[in-house]
C-alpha positions in Angstrom: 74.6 35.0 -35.4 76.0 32.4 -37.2 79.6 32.3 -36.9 79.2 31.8 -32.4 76.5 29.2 -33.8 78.9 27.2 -36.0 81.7 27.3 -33.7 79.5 26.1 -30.4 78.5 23.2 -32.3 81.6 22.2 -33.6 83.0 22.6 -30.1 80.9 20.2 -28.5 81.3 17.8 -31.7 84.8 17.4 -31.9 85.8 18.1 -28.0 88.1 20.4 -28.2 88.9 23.4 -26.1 86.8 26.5 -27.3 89.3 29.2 -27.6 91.2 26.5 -30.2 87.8 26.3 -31.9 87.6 29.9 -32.4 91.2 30.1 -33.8 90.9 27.6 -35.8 87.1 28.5 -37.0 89.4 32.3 -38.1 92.6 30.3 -39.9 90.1 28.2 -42.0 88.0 31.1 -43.1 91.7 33.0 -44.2 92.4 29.6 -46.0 89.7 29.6 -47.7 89.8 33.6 -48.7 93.5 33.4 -49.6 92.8 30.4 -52.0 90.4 32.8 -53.9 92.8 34.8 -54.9 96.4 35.3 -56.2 98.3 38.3 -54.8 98.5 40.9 -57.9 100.9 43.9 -58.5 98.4 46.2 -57.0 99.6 48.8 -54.1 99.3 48.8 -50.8 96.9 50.9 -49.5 96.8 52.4 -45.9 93.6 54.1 -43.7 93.0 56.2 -40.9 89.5 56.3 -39.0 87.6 55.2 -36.2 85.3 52.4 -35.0 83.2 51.5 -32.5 81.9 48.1 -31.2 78.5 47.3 -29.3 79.6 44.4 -26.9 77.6 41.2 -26.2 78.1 38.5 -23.8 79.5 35.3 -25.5 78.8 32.2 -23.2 80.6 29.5 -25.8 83.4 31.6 -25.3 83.8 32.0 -21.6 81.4 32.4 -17.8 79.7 35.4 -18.5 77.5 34.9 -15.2 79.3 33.9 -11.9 77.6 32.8 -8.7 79.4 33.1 -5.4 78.8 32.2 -1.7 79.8 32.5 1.5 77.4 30.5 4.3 74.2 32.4 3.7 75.9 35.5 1.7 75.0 35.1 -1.7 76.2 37.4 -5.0 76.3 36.9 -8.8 77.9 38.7 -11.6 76.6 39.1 -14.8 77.9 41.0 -17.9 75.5 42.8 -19.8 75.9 44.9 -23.1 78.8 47.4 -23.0 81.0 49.4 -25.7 84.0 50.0 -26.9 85.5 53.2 -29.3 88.3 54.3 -30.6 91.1 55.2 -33.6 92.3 52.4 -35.9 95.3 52.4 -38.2 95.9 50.1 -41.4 98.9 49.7 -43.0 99.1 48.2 -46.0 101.3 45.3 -47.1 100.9 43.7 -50.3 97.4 43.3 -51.6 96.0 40.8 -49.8 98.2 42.0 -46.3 97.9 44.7 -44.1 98.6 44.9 -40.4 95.6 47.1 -37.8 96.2 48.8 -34.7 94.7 51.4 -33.0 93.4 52.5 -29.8 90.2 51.7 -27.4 88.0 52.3 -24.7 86.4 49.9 -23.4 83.7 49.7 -21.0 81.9 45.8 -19.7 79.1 46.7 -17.8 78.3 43.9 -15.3 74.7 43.3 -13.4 75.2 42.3 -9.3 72.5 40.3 -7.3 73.2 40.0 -3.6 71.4 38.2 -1.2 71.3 37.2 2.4 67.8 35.2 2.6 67.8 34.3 6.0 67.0 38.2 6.4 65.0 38.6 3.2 67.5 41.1 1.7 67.6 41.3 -1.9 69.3 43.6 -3.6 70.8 44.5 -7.7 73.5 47.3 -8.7 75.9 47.5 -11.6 79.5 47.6 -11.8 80.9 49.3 -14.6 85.1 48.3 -15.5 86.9 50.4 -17.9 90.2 49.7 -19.3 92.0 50.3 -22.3 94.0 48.7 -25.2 96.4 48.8 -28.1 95.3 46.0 -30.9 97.4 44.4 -33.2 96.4 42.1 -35.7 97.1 40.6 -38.9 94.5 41.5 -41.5 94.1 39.2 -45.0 91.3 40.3 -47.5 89.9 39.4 -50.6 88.2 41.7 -53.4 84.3 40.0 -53.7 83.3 42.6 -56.1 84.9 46.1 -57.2 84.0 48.4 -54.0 83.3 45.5 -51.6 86.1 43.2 -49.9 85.6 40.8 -47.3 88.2 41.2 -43.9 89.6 38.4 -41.9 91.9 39.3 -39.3 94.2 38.1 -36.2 96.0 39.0 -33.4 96.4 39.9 -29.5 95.9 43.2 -27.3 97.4 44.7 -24.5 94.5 46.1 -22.2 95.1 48.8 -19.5 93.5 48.6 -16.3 93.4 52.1 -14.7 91.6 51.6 -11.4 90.3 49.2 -9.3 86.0 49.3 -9.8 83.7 49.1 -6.6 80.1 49.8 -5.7 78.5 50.0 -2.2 74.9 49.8 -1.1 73.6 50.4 2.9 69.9 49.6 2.5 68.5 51.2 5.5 71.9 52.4 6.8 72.5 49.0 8.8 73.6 46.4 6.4 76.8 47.3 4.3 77.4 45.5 0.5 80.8 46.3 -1.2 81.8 45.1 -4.2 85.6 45.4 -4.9 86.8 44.8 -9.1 90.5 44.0 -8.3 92.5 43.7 -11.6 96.1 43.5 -13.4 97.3 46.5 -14.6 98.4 44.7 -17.9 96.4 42.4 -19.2 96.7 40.4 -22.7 93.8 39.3 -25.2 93.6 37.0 -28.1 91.4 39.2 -31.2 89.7 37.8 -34.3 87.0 39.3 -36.4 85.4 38.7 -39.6 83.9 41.4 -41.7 82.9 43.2 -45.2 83.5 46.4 -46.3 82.6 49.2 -48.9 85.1 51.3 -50.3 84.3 54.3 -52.2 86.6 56.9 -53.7 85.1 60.1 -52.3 82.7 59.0 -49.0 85.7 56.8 -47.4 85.7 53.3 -46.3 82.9 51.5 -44.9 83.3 48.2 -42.2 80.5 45.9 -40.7 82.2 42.7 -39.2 82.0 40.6 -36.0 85.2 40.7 -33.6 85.7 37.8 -31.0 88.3 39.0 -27.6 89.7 36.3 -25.0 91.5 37.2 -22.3 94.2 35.1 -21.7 94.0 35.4 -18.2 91.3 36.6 -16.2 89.8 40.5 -16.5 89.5 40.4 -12.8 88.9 39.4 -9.5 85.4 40.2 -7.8 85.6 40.5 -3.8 82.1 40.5 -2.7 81.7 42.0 1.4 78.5 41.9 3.7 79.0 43.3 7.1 76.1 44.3 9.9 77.1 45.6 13.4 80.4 43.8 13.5 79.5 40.8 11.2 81.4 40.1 8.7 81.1 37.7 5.3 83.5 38.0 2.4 84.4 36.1 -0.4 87.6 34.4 -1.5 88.5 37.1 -4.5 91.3 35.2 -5.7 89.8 31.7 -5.8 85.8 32.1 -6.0 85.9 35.7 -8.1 87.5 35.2 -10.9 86.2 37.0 -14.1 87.0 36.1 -18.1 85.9 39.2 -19.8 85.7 37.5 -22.8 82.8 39.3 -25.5 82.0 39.0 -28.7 81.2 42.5 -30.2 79.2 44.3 -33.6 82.3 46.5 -35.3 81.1 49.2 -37.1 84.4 51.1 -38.9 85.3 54.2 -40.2 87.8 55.3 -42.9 88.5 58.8 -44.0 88.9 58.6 -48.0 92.9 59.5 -48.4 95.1 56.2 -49.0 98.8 56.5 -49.5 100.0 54.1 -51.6 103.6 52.6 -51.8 106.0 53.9 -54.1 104.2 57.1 -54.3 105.3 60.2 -53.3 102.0 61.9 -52.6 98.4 60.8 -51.3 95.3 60.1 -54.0 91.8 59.1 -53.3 91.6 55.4 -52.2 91.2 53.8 -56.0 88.9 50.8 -56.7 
């Protein structure tokens, strides 16, 4: 895709830290939108729907793949592609302004490889770690043509973390692998995404856009056990297992075609 594409290499050009590369990739592209055009006396509109994001792991943006080990106890973590769904809420400001929020579910789904060589055990498993969020986040647009608008938005979420997450495997009911997800119960994340959509006045609003999420601290910690008749490994969750969670996702939204618009004491179709 291009916009991870242009941000890597800029990264690497300039030296700067990558999450300031990705916020400042997102303020340039609303500088350049807002200086396309001058906020008008049109209303504010507002939406209601729902979205849903196929997740992708983003290495420029954080350690997708971890690799621990403890002596000859070996494990690595991986995220693989996960999801997220749920309701989003725009209110309108002024033309060009509108603030989203909403609520998700998310679920990263992470690939384990354990190993202890020295007694040819191999083994894989997934972990799966749910949590869920409110978004909020600043939304600027700009009209390209009469149904179609391009989105730039930004903001921060707070994520819930229900439960801790664990797997365990006993190949041949001798040798005993846990794998223990330890997380915050509140944890925050910076959000940016840019996008397009299609509004029409009877089918609803249509959104296809790229959203970027980075944890500011980490998802969670991974605490990876091997244990065989009173042996014991384990490694150093707090040091050795920490995981960013960070993703860049496809959004895909939704918006039923009822706007109300300020000053207006009913609602109308969404108008062009």
């Amino acid at each position: 895709m291009i916009l991870p594409l242009l941000v890597k290499i800029f990264g690497k050009f300039v030296g700067m830290n990558r999450y300031i590369v990705v916020l400042l990739f997102l303020f340039f592209t609303f500088s350049t939108c807002f200086a396309q055009e001058i906020i008008g006396k049109e209303k504010a509109k507002s939406f209601f729907g729902f979205q849903i994001k196929p997740i992708f792991p983003a290495v420029f943006m954080g350690t997708t793949k971890k690799d621990i080990s403890v002596k000859n106890f070996n494990t690595s973590i991986r995220l693989t592609t996960s999801y997220s769904f749920g309701a989003v809420v725009r209110a309108g400001i002024t033309k060009l302004i509108a603030i989203e929020t909403g609520i998700n579910l998310t679920q990263r789904n992470y690939k384990l490889n354990y190993s202890i060589p020295d007694s040819n055990i191999y083994l894989d498993s997934r972990l799966r770690y749910v949590t869920y969020d409110i978004p909020v986040a600043a939304l600027f647009y700009i009209r390209l043509a009469k149904p179609v608008y391009m989105n730039v938005s930004i903001g921060a979420a707070l994520s819930y973390n229900p439960t801790a997450a664990g797997i365990k495997n006993m190949p041949g009911g001798y040798h005993d692998f846990r794998q223990l997800a330890l997380g915050k119960k509140l944890v925050g994340e910076a959000l940016g995404n840019v996008g397009f959509e299609y509004r029409t006045e009877k089918a609803g609003v249509f959104y296809l856009g790229a959203e970027a999420r980075i944890p500011f601290s980490p998802l969670f910690y991974l605490k990876s056990e091997y244990r065989y008749q009173g042996y014991q490994l384990e490694t150093d969750a707090e040091h050795q297992g920490k995981i960013n969670g960070s993703y860049l996702a496809l959004q895909i939204k939704y918006f039923f075609p009822i706007s109300t618009i300020k000053g207006s004491p009913v609602k109308r179709p969404i108008e062009q």
